[in-house]
C-alpha positions in Angstrom: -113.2 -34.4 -14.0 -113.4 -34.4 -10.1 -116.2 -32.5 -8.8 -114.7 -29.3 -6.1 -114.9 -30.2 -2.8 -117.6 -28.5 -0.7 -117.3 -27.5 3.7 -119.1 -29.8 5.8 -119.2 -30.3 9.7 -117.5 -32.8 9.8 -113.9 -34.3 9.7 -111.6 -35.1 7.1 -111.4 -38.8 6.9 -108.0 -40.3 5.7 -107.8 -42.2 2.4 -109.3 -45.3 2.2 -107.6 -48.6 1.0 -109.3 -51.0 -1.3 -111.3 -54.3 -0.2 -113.1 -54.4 3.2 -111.4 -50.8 4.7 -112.4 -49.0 2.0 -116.0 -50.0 2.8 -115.4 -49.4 6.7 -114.5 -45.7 5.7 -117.8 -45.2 3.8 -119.8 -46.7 6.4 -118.1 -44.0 9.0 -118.6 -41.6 6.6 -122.4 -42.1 6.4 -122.7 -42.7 10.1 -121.0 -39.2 10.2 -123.2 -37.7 7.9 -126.5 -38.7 10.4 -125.0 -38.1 13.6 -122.7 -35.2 13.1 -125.1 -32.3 13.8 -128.5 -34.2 15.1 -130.4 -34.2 11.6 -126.8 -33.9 9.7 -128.0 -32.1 6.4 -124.9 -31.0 5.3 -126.4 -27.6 4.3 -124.2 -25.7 6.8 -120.2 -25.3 7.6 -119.1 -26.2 11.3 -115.9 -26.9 10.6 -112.6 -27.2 7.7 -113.6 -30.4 6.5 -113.9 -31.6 2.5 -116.0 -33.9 0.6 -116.4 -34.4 -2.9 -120.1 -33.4 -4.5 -120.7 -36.6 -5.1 -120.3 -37.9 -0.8 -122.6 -34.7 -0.1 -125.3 -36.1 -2.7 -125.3 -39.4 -1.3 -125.0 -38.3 2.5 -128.5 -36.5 1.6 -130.0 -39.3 0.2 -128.8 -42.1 3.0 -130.7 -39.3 5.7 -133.5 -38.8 3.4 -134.1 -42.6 3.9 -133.8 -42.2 7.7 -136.0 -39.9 7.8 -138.8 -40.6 5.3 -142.1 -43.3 5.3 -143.8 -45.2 3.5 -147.2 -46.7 3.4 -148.6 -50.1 3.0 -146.3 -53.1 2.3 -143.2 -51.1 3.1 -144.2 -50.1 6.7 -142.3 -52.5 8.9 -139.3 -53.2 6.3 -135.8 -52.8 7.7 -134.6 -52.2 4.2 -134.8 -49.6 1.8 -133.7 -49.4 -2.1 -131.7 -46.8 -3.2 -132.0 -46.5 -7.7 -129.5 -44.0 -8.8 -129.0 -43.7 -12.6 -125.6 -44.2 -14.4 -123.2 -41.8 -14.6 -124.8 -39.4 -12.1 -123.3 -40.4 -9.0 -119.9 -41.9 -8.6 -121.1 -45.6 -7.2 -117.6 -45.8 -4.7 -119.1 -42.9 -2.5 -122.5 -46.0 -1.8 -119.3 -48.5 -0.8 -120.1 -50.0 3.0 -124.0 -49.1 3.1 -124.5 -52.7 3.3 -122.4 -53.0 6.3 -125.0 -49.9 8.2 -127.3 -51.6 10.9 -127.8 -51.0 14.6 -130.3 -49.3 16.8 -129.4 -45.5 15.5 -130.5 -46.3 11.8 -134.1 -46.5 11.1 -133.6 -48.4 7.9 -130.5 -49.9 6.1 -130.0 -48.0 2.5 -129.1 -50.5 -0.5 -127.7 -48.9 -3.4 -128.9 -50.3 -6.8 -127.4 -48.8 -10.4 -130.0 -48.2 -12.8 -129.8 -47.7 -16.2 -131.2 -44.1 -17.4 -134.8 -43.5 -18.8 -136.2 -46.4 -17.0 -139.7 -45.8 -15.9 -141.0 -48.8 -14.3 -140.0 -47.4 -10.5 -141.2 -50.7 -8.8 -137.8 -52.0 -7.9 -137.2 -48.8 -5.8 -137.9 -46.7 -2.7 -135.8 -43.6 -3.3 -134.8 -42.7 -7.3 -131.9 -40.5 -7.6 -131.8 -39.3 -11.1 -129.5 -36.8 -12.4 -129.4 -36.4 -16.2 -129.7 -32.9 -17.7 -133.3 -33.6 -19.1 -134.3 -35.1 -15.4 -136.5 -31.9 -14.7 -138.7 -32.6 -18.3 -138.5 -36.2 -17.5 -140.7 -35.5 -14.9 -144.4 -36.8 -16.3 -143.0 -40.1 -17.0 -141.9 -40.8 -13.3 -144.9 -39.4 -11.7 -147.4 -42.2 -12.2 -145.1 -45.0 -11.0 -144.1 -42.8 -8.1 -147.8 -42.1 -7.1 -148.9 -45.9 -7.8 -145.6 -47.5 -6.3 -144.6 -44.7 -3.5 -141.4 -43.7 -4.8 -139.5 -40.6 -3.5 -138.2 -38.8 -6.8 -134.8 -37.0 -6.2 -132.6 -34.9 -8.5 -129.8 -32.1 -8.6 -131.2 -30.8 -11.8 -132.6 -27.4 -12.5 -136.2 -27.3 -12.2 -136.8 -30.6 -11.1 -139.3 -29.4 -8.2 -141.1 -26.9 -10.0 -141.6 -29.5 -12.3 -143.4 -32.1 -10.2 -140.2 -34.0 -9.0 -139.8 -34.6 -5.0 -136.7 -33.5 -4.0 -134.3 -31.1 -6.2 -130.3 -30.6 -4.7 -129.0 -27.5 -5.5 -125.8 -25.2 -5.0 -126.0 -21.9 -2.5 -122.8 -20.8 -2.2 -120.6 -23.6 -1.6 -123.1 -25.2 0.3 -125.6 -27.9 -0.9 -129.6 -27.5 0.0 -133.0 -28.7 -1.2 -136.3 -28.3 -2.4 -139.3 -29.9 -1.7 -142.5 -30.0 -4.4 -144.8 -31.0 -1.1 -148.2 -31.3 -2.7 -146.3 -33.7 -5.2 -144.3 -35.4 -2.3 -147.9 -36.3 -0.5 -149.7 -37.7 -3.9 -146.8 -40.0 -3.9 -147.8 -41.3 -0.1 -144.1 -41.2 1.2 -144.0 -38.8 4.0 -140.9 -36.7 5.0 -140.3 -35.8 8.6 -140.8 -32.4 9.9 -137.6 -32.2 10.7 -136.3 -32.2 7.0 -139.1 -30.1 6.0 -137.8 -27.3 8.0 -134.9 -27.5 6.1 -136.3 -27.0 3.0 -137.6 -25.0 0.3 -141.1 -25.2 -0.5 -141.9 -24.9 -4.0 -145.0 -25.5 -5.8 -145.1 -26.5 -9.3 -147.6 -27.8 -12.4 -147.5 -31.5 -12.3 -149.8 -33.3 -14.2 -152.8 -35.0 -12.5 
């Protein structure tokens, strides 16, 4: 079943056709998702457009990559991983991220399927996971995020308060975000102030 769609700032695009302009269309549509409103967190309504839940999630995680760091053998990298688990996130909305490049993108997102319950976070940057469960699944992400400086991300209930990064959530018809900072900085990855103004602070019991 099709997820509602949800108000954005920005434009409808038309439907996309298969092959090589479908991919062109998702590449606009991320490049619109930056640039529309300066940092373009789609957390507020400018104008009539639509886009399905599953466009917003991954328009937050391709600006969470633009606008996040990370230490040691990552700092220089023009590339960053993108895990997201199966059957969380329609894989068509990632189509054309491979195409991204240019001077007004910090990095260049590649999306990688992963199957779920996978704890070995090594292959990835960012982990989107969004099972039910993802908020008690917490403790068995959080030593490979620490060790490997992974940025944990979910949509499900609790996953902040829980230890997890990043938890989407509903407000209205609106998509925003939580941030479990004291958890965020054990990881090393560092989020710019920019998002963090944006966001809801939480604090939560995470294990040590």
């Amino acid at each position: 079943m099709s997820s509602p769609p949800l108000r954005s700032g920005l434009r409808p695009e038309p439907p996309a056709r298969a092959g090589a302009s479908t991919r062109r269309a998702a590449a606009r549509l991320a490049a619109l998702l930056v640039l529309a409103v300066g940092i373009a967190f789609p957390v507020r309504p400018v104008a009539a457009a639509e886009l399905s839940h599953d466009a917003v999630k991954a328009g937050f995680l391709f600006n969470f990559t633009q606008f996040a760091s990370w230490p040691g053998d990552r700092v220089g990298a023009s590339e960053v991983t993108v895990c997201v688990e199966r059957s969380t996130i329609d894989g068509s909305v990632f189509a054309g991220w491979e195409e991204i490049g240019g001077s007004n993108y910090r990095l260049r997102p590649r999306f990688v399927a992963r199957p779920r319950g996978e704890t070995d976070l090594r292959p990835c940057d960012v982990l989107f996971t969004g099972a039910p469960d993802a908020a008690a699944a917490v403790p068995g992400l959080l030593g490979s995020a620490r060790r490997d400086h992974v940025l944990l991300v979910s949509d499900a209930a609790g996953f902040a308060a829980s230890g997890g990064h990043i938890e989407l959530f509903l407000d209205g018809n609106q998509f925003r975000f939580r941030v479990n900072l004291a958890e965020l900085r054990r990881s090393g990855v560092e989020l710019s102030s920019k998002v963090l103004r944006l966001a809801d602070i939480v604090q939560g019991e995470t294990t040590r």
